[in-house]
N, C-alpha and C positions, 0 to 999 in steps of 0.2 A: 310624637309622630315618628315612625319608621320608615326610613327612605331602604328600597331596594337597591343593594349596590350589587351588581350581579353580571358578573363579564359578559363582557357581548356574544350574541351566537356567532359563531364562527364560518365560515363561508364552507366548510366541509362538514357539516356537521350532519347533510342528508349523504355522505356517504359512510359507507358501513368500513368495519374495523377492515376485511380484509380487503377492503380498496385503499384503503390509507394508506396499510403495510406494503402494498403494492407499489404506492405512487412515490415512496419514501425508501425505495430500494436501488434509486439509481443514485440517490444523495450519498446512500451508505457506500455504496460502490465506489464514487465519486473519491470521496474522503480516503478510500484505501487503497484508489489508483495513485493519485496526488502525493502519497507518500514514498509511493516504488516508483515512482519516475522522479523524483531526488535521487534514490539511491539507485543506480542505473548510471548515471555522471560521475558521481560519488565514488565508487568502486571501480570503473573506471582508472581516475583519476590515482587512487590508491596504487589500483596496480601496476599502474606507470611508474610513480614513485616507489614503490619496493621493489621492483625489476631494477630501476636505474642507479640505486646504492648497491646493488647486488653486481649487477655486470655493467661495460664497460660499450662493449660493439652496442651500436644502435639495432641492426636484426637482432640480433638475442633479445634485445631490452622489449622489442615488439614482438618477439614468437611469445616470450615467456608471459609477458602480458596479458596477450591475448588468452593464451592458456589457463592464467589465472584468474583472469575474469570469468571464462566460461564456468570455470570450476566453482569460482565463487557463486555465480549465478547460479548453477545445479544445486549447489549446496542449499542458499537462501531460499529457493523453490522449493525443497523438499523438508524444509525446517518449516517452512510457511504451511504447507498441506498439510505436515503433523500435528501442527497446533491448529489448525481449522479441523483438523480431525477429530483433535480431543475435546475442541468446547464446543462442537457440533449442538450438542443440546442444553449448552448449559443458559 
């Protein structure tokens, strides 16, 4: 006797591929927001501590700071859009 073992239908299954992909894009996004806002504190935090072995006055410790976070930011923004550039279709 053969018993049918055969997964159950799925509660999405009357819709079609590009609703799924649709419905399944803000997970995606989800997951790679979740990761730059760690790194947002992070950097941050970094460049308090490398400003503060460096210099001594507390305004310096916070222009340069600040400076280097923004910079750092520019930087990781525009390394991020390059590599979403290149595996654009892969």
């Amino acid at each position: 006797m053969l018993v049918n073992i055969s997964r159950p239908k799925s509660v999405n299954n009357h819709l079609s591929e590009k609703q799924r992909l649709i419905m399944s894009v803000p997970f995606v996004l989800a997951n790679q927001i979740n990761a730059v806002v760690y790194l947002i504190p992070l950097l941050a935090v970094i460049s308090l501590v490398y400003n503060a072995t460096r210099y001594e006055i507390p305004q310096v410790i916070i222009q340069r700071s600040i400076r280097f976070f923004f910079t750092a930011i520019i930087i990781m923004g525009a390394l991020m859009t390059l590599l979403a550039l290149l595996s654009w279709n892969l």
